[in-house]
C-alpha positions as CSV (number, residue, x, y, z in Angstrom):
1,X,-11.5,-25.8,10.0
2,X,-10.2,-21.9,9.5
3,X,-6.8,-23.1,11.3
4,X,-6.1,-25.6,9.0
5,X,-7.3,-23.4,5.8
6,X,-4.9,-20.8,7.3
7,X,-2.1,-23.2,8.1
8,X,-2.4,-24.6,4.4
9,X,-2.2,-20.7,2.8
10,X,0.7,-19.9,4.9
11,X,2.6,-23.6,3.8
12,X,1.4,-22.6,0.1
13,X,2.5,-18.6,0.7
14,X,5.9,-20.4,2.1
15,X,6.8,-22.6,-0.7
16,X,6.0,-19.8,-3.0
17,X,8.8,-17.7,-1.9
18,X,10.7,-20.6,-1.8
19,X,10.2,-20.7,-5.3
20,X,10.7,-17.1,-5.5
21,X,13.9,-17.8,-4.0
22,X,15.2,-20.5,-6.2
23,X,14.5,-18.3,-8.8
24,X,16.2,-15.6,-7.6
25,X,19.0,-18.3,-7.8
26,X,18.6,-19.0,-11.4
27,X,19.1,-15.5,-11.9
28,X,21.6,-15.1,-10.8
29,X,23.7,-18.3,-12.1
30,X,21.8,-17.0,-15.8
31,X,24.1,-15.3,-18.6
32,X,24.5,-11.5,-18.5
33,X,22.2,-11.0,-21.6
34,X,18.8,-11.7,-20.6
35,X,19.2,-11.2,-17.0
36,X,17.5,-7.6,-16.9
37,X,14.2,-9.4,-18.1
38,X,14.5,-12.0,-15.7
39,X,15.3,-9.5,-13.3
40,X,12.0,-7.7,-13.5
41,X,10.3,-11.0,-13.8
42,X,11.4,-11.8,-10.6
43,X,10.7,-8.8,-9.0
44,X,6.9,-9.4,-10.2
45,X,6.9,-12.4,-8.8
46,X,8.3,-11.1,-5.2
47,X,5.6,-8.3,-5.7
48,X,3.1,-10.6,-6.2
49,X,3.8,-13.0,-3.3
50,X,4.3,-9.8,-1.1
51,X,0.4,-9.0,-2.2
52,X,-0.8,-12.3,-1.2
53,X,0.8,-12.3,2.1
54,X,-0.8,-8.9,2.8
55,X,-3.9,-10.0,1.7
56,X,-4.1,-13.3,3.7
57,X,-3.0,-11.5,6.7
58,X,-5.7,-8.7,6.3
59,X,-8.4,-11.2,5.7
60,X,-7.3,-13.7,8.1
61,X,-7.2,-10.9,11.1
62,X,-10.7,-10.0,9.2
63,X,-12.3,-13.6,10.1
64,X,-10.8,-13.2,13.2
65,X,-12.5,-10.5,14.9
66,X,-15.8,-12.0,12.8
67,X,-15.2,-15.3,15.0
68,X,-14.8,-13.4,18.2
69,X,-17.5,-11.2,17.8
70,X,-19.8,-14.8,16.9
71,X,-18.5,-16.3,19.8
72,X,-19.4,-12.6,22.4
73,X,-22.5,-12.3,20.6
74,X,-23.3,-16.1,20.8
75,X,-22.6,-15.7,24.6
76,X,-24.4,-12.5,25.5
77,X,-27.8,-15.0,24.2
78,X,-26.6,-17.8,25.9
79,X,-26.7,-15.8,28.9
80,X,-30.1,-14.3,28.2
81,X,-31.6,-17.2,27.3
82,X,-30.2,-18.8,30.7
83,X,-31.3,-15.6,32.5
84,X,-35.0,-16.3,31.0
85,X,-35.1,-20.0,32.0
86,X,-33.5,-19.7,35.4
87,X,-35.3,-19.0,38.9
88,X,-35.8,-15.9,40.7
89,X,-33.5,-16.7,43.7
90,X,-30.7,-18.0,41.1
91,X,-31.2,-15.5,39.1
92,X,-30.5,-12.6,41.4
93,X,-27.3,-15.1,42.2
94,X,-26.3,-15.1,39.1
95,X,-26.7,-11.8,37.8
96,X,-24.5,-10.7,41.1
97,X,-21.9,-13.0,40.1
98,X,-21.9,-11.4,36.4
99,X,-22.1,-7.8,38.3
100,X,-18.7,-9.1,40.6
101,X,-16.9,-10.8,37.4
102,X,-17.9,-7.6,35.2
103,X,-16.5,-5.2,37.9
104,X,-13.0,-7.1,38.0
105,X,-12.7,-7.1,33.8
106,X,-13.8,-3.3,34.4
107,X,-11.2,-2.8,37.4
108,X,-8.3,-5.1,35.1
109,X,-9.0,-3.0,32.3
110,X,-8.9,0.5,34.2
111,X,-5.6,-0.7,35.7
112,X,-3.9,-1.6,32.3
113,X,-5.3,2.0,31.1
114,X,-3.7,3.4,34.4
115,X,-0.4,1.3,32.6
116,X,-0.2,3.0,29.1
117,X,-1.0,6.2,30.8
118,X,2.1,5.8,33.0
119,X,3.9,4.6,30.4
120,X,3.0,6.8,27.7
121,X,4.0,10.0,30.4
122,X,7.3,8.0,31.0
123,X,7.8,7.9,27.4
124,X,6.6,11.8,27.0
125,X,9.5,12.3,29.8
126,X,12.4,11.1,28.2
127,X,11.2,12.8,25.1
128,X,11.3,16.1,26.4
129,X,14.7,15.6,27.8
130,X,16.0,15.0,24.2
131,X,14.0,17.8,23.1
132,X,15.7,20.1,25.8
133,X,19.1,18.8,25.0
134,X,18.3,20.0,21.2
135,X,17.0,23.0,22.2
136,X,20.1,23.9,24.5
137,X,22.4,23.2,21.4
138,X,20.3,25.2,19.2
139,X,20.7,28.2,22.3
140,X,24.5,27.6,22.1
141,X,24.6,27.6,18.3
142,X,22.2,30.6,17.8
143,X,24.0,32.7,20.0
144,X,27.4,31.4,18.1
145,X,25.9,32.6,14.5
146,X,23.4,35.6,14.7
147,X,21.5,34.7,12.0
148,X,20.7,31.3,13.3
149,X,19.1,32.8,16.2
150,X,16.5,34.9,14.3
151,X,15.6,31.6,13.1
152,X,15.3,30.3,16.0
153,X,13.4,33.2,17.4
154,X,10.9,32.9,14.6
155,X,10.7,28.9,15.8
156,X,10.0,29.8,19.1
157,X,6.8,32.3,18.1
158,X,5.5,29.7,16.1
159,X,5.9,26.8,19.0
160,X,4.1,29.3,21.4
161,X,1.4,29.9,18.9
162,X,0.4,26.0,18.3
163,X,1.0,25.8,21.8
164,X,-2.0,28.2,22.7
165,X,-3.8,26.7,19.5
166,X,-3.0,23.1,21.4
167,X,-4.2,24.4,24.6
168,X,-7.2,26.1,23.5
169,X,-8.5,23.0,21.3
170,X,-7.3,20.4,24.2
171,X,-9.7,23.5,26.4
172,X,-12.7,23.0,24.3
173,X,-12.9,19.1,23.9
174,X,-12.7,19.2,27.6
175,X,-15.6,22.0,28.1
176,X,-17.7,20.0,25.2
177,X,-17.0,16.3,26.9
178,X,-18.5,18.1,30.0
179,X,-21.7,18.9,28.1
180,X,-21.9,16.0,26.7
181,X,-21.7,14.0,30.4
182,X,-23.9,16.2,31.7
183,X,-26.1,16.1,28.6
């Protein structure tokens, strides 16, 4: 039923900026006189259909996650109820079948985290070899113009000061997520 509500909004949203569109047309075909009115009229009415779209996607992304977390919740008592009703030898059964298919969703997910991490420092790599081709050009330039360089030399203390600020905040979230796993 929500697929065809949100089929029918997106055909409606559609022919609206159709509409908009054809409009946009008219406008343009119109006589020179009153086309700054219609201009702004028809940039309401692109303003307004860009509101609706936004909205419908917020709220359809909204009923969304409200479905999937129905449908997890709605399993998680499924399962507890079956878990209740069930016998002691199928139970055990069972709940090492959940315990093997939980520790391959936990292994699949620790292996796509291992992905972005590898990713992400493949990304951070190629960053820092554009920022070390800037910096070599600002080197080049600074020592070209002298006043450049006490610019740069006032960058560089600045970079080394966030750097320890970095280091030392990065320092104490690591000390504190210690406590708190030992905690």
């Amino acid at each position: 039923m929500f697929e065809t509500m949100a089929l029918q909004v997106e055909q409606l949203l559609a022919k609206l900026g159709q509409l908009n569109e054809q409009m946009s047309a008219q406008c343009q075909g119109a006589a020179p006189g009153g086309g700054t009115t219609m201009m702004h009229t028809l940039q309401r009415h692109r303003d307004i259909l860009q509101d609706y779209m936004h909205e419908f996607q917020k709220t359809r992304s909204n009923i969304q996650a409200r479905r999937e977390r129905d449908q997890l919740l709605g399993s998680v008592r499924r399962d507890i109820d079956s878990y209740k009703n069930s016998s002691s030898l199928s139970r055990r059964s069972e709940g090492y079948l959940k315990e093997h298919e939980h520790l391959r969703n936990s292994e699949r997910l620790v292996h796509d985290q291992i992905n972005i991490a590898m990713r992400t420092k493949d990304e951070l790599k190629s960053q820092r070899g554009a920022l070390k081709a800037i910096q070599t050009r600002m080197t080049t330039l600074a020592n070209r113009f002298p006043m450049i360089n006490s610019l740069v030399q006032r960058i560089n203390l600045r970079k080394r000061r966030d750097s320890i600020i970095l280091g030392i905040v990065v320092g104490l979230c690591v000390v504190f997520l210690m406590l708190y796993i030992a905690h």
